[in-house]
C-alpha positions as CSV (number, residue, x, y, z in Angstrom):
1,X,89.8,54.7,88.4
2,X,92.9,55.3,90.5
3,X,92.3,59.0,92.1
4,X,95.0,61.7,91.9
5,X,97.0,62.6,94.8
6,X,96.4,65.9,96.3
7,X,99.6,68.5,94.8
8,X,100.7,71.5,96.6
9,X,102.1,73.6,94.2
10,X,105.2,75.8,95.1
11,X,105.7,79.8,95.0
12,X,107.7,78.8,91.8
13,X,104.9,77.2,90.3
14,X,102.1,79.7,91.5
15,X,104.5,82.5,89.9
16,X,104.6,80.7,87.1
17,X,100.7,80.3,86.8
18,X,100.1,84.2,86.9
19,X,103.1,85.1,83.9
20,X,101.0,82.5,81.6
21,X,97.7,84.0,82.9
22,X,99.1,87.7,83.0
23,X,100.0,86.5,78.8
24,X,96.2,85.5,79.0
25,X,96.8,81.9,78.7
26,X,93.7,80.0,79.4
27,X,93.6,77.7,82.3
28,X,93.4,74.6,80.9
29,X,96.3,75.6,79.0
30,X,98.0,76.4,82.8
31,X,97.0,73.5,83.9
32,X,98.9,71.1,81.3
33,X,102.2,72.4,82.6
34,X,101.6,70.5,85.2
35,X,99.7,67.3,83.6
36,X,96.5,68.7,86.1
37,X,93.0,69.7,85.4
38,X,92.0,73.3,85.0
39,X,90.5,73.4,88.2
40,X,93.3,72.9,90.2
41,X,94.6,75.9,88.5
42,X,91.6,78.1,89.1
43,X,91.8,77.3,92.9
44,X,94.8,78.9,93.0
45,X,94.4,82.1,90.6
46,X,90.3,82.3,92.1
47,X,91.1,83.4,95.6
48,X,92.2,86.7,94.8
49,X,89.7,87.3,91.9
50,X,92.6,86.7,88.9
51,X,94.8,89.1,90.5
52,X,98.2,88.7,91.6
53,X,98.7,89.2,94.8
54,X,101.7,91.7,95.7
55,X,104.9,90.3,96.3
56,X,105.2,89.9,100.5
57,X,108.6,92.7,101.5
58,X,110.0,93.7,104.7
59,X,108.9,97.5,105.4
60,X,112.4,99.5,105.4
61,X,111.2,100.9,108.5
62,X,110.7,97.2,110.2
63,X,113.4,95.9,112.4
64,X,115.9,93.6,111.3
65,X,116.6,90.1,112.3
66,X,120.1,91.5,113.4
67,X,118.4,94.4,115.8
68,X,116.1,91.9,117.3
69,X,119.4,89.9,118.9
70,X,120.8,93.0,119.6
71,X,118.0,93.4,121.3
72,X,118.3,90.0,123.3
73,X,121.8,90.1,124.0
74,X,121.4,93.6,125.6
75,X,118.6,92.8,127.9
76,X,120.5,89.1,129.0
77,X,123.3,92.1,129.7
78,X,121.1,94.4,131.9
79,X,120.8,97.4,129.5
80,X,118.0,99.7,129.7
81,X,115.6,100.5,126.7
82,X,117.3,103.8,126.6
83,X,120.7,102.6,125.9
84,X,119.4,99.8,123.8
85,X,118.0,102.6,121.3
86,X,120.9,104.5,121.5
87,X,123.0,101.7,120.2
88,X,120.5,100.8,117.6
89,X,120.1,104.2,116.8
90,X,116.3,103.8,117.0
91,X,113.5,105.5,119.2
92,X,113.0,104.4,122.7
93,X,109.3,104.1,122.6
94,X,110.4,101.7,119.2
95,X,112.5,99.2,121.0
96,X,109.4,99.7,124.2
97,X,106.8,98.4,122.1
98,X,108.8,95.7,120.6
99,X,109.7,94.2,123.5
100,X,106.4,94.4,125.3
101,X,104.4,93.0,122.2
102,X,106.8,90.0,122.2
103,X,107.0,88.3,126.1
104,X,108.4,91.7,128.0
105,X,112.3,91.3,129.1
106,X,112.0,87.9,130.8
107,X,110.5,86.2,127.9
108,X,112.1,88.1,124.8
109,X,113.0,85.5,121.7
110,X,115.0,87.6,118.6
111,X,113.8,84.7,116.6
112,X,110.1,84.5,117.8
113,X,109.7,88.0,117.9
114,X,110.8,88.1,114.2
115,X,108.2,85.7,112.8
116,X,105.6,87.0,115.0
117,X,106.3,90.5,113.3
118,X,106.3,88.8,109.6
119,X,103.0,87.2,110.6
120,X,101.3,90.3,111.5
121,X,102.6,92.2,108.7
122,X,100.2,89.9,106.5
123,X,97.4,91.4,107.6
124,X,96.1,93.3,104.6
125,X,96.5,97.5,105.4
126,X,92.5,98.4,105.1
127,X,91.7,99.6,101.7
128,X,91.3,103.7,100.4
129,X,87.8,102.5,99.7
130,X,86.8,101.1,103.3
131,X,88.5,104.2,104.8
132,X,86.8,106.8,102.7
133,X,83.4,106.0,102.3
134,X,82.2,108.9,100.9
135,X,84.5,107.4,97.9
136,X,83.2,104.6,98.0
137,X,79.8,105.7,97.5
138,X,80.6,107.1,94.9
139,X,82.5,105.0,92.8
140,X,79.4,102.0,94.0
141,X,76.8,104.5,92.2
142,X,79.0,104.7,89.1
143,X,79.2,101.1,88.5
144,X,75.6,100.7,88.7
145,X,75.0,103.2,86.5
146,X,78.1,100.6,84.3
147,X,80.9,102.8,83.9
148,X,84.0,100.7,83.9
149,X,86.4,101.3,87.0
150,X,88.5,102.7,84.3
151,X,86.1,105.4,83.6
152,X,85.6,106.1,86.9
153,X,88.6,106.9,87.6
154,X,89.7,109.0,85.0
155,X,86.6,111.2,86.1
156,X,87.5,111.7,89.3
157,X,90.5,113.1,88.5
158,X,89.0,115.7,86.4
159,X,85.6,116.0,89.3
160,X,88.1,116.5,91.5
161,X,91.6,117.9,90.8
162,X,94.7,118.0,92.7
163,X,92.6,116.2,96.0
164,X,93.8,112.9,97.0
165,X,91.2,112.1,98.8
166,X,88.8,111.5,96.4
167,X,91.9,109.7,94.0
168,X,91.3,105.8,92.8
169,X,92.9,104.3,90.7
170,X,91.3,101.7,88.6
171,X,92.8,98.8,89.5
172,X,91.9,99.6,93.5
173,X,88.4,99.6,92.1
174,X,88.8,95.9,90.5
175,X,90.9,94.8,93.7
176,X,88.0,96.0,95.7
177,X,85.8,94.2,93.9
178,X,87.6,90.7,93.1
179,X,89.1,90.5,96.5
180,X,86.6,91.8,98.3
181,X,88.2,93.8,101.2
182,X,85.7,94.2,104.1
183,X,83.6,97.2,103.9
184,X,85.0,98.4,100.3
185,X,82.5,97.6,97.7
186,X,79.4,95.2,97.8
187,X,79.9,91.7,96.1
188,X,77.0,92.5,94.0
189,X,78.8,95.0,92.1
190,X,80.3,93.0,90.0
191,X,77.1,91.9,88.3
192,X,77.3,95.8,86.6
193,X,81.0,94.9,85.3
194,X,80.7,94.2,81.2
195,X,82.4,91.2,81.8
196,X,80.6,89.3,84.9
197,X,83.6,86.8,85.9
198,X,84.7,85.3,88.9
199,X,87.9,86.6,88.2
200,X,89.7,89.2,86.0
201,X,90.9,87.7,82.9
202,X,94.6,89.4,81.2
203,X,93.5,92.0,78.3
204,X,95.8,89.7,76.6
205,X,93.1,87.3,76.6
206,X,91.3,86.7,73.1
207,X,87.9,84.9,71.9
208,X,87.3,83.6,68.2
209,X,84.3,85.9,66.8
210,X,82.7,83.7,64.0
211,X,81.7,85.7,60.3
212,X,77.8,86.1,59.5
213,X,78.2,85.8,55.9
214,X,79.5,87.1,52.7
215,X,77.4,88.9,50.3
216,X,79.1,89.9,46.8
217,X,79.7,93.4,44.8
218,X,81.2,94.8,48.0
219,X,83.5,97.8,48.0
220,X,86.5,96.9,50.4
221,X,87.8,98.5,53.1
222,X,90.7,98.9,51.3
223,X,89.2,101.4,49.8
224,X,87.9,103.6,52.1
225,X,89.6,106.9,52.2
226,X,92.8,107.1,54.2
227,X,91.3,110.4,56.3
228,X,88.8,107.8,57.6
229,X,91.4,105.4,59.4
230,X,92.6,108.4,62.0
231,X,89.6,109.9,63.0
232,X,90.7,112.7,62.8
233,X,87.3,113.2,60.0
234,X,84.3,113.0,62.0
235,X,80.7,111.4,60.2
236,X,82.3,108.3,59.4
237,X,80.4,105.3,60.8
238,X,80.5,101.4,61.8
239,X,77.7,99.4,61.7
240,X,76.5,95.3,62.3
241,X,73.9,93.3,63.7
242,X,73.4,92.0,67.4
243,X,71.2,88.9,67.8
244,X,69.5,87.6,70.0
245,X,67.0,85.0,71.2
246,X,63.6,83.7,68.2
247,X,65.8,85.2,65.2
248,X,65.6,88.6,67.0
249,X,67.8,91.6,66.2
250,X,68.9,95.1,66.2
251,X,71.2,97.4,64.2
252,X,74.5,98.9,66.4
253,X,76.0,102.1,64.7
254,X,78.9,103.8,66.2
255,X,80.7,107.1,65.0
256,X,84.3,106.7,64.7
257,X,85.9,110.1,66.1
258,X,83.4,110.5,68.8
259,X,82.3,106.8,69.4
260,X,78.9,107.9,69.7
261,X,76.5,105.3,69.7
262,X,72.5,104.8,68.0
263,X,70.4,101.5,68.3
264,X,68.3,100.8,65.3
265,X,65.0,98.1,65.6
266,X,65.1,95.9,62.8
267,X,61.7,93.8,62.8
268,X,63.7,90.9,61.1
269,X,67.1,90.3,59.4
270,X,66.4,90.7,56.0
271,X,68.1,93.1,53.6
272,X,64.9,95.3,52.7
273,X,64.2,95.6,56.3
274,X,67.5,96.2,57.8
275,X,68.5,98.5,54.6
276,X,64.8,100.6,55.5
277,X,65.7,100.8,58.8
278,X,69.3,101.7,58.3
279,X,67.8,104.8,55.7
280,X,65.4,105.6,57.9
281,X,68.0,106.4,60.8
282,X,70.3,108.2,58.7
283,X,67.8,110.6,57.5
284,X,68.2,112.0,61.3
285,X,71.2,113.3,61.2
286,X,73.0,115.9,59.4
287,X,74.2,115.2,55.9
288,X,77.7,116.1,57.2
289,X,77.7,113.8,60.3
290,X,77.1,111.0,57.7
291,X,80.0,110.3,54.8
292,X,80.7,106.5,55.5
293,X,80.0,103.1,56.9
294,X,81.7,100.5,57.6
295,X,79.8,97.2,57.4
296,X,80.9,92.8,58.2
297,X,80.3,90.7,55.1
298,X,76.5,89.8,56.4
299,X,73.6,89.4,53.6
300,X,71.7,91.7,55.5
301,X,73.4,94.4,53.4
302,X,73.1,92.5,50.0
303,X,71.4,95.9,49.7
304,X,73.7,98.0,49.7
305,X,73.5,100.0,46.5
306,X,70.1,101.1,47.6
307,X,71.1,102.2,51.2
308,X,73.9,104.4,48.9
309,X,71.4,105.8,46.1
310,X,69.3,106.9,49.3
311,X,71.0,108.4,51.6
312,X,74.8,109.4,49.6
313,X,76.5,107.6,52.2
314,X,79.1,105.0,50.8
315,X,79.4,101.8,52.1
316,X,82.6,99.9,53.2
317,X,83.3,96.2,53.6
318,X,85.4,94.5,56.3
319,X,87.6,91.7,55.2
320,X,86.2,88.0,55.8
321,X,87.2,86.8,59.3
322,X,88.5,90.5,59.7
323,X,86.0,91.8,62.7
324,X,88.8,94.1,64.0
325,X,88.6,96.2,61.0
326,X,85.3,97.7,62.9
327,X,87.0,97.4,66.0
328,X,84.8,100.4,67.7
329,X,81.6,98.7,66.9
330,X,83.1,95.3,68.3
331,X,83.8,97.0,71.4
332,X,80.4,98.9,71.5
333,X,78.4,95.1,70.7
334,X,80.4,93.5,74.0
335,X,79.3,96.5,76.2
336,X,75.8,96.1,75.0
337,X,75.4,92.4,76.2
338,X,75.2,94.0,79.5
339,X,71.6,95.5,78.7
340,X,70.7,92.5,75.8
341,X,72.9,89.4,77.6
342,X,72.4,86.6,74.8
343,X,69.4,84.5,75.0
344,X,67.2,86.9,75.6
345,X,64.5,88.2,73.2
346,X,65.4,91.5,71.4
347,X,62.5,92.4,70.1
348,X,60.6,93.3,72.9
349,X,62.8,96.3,73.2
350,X,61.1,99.0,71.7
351,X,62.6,102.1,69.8
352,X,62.5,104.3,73.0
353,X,63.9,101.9,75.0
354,X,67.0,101.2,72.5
355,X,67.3,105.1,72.8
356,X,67.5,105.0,76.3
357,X,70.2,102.4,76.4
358,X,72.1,104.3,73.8
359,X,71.5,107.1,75.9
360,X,74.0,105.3,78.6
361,X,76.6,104.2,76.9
362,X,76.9,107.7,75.5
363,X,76.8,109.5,78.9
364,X,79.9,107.4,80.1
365,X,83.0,109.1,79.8
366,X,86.2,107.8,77.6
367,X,89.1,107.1,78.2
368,X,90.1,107.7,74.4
369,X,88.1,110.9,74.4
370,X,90.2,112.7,77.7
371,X,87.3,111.5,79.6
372,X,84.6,113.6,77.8
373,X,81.7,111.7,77.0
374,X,80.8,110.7,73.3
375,X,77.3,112.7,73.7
376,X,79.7,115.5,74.4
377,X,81.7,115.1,71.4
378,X,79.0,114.4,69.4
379,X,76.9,117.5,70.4
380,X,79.9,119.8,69.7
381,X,79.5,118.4,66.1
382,X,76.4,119.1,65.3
383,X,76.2,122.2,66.6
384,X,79.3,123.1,64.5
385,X,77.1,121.8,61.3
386,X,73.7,123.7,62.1
């Protein structure tokens, strides 16, 4: 088989690679714009962690091309520094250092002094993390405690108001991360992300979820109340099942208006079981905090009726293929595979340690909650009920 030539791809074609990935195009997809393989897309977007790199400008401050032959006209003339400033309008000490860094009066080159200035200027200012390390130690300890970069910085802003020096924003965090700026933030961080890639992927970016199954005398979400979709009307909840490895399993429930979180052990996936379990958990709360759920089509809640006659709580149903309509327990199920990645064997977590995990993801603070925490939220409730 004949072997491909090597292709260098232009700055027209790299900017054309990050608006299709910035769209969250996939790379294969990339790659087929220009009849390649993915891969020699990914070399490309890879080295700065699915980033794109900031567009390379002239500092207004810099000197011009135009000053720098000023500059070597006036010394082949005999001026002094002093008058060369004056007719550049420029400080002395600035047209000192340039000609000194560049071959001194003898050897002075407008032309090789300007690329040699262009060259330098690549080299990457040191990052707010590598200079503040205090910051940095703090934002290291928050991701492995796996709060998002996001998160993080939303609470330091309200840690510490109105002091820039202990400011990030998140996408420093991610940059420090992915592109690894020396003496920032450890490589190893980025096994605490939710998503553990070797490069950032566009939120545009979007997976297929498949449907667990479809049980019958549902109640459809069309139904549900209209003061649910808000959430504005707290006690209103969103439940499924997360797998994982020898047909294990455990419940996720997530309250809409605070997005606080509870784990449930299910011993297997069966209907009585999960429908005990569910009743069981319920029964823990106040009658208040619990008006609604919001279940997928899967047959572990062929039961439903019974879950309802138990605990008063009235039961909703997704559309098929519709996984969006719980789209906070969606969202709570990817941050879990952090503590259960799939493959692994679920049921050797017991209840305490389910309550401990829950315990996390509720201590993290939101972005859709001001950056209060859900526990926060959810505490406020109940103490507003008892």
């Amino acid at each position: 088989m004949k072997q491909r030539t090597r292709i260098y791809y232009t700055e027209t074609q790299k900017a054309l690679m990050w608006e299709r990935w910035k769209k969250g195009e996939s790379l294969q997809q990339i790659a087929q714009l220009f009849n390649r393989n993915h891969s020699s897309v990914q070399g490309i977007l890879v080295k700065t962690g699915g980033i794109r790199p900031a567009e390379r400008r002239r500092s207004k401050l810099a000197l011009t091309l135009a000053e720098r032959e000023e500059i070597s006209r006036s010394l082949a003339a005999g001026r002094s520094i002093r008058s060369i400033a004056g007719l550049l309008n420029r400080a002395p000490s600035t047209i000192s250092r340039e000609i000194n860094r560049n071959g001194g009066q003898e050897g002075y080159r407008a032309s090789c002094a300007d690329q040699s200035a262009w060259d330098r200027a690549q080299r990457p200012k040191r990052c707010k993390l590598a200079v503040n390390r205090t910051l940095a130690r703090i934002v290291a300890a928050k991701l492995q405690m796996q709060w998002s970069p996001e998160q993080i910085a939303g609470w330091l802003k309200q840690t510490y108001p109105g002091n820039e020096d202990f400011q990030v924003s998140h996408e420093t965090i991610y940059r420090s991360l992915y592109i690894q700026a020396r003496g920032a933030l450890k490589k190893e961080l980025l096994e605490h992300l939710r998503r553990t890639r070797i490069m950032r992927r566009s939120r545009h970016h979007t997976q297929k979820t498949a449907d667990h199954g479809r049980i019958t005398e549902t109640v459809s979400i069309s139904e549900r109340p209209a003061a649910v979709e808000d959430r504005a009307v707290p006690g209103h909840w969103e439940g499924d099942l997360m797998f994982g490895d020898r047909n294990s399993q455990i419940a996720t429930l997530v309250e809409r208006h605070t997005r606080y979180v509870m784990l449930v052990k299910v011993e297997s996936k069966d209907t009585e079981t999960v429908v005990n379990a569910l009743i069981k958990s319920a029964r823990q709360l106040p009658q208040e905090l619990c008006q609604s759920l919001t279940w997928d089509r899967g047959k572990e809640m062929a039961d439903h009726k019974r879950f309802t006659l138990a605990t008063d709580i009235s039961v909703y149903f997704c559309d098929p293929h519709s996984p969006w309509q719980r789209g906070s327990n969606e969202n709570t199920n990817g941050l879990l595979r952090q503590y259960f990645p799939k493959g692994i064997d679920i049921s050797a977590f017991s209840q305490a340690q389910l309550n401990a995990v829950a315990r996390k993801l509720n201590e993290r603070p939101r972005k859709t909650l001001d950056y209060q925490t859900p526990a926060q939220r959810f505490s406020q409730l109940v103490a507003s009920t008892g």
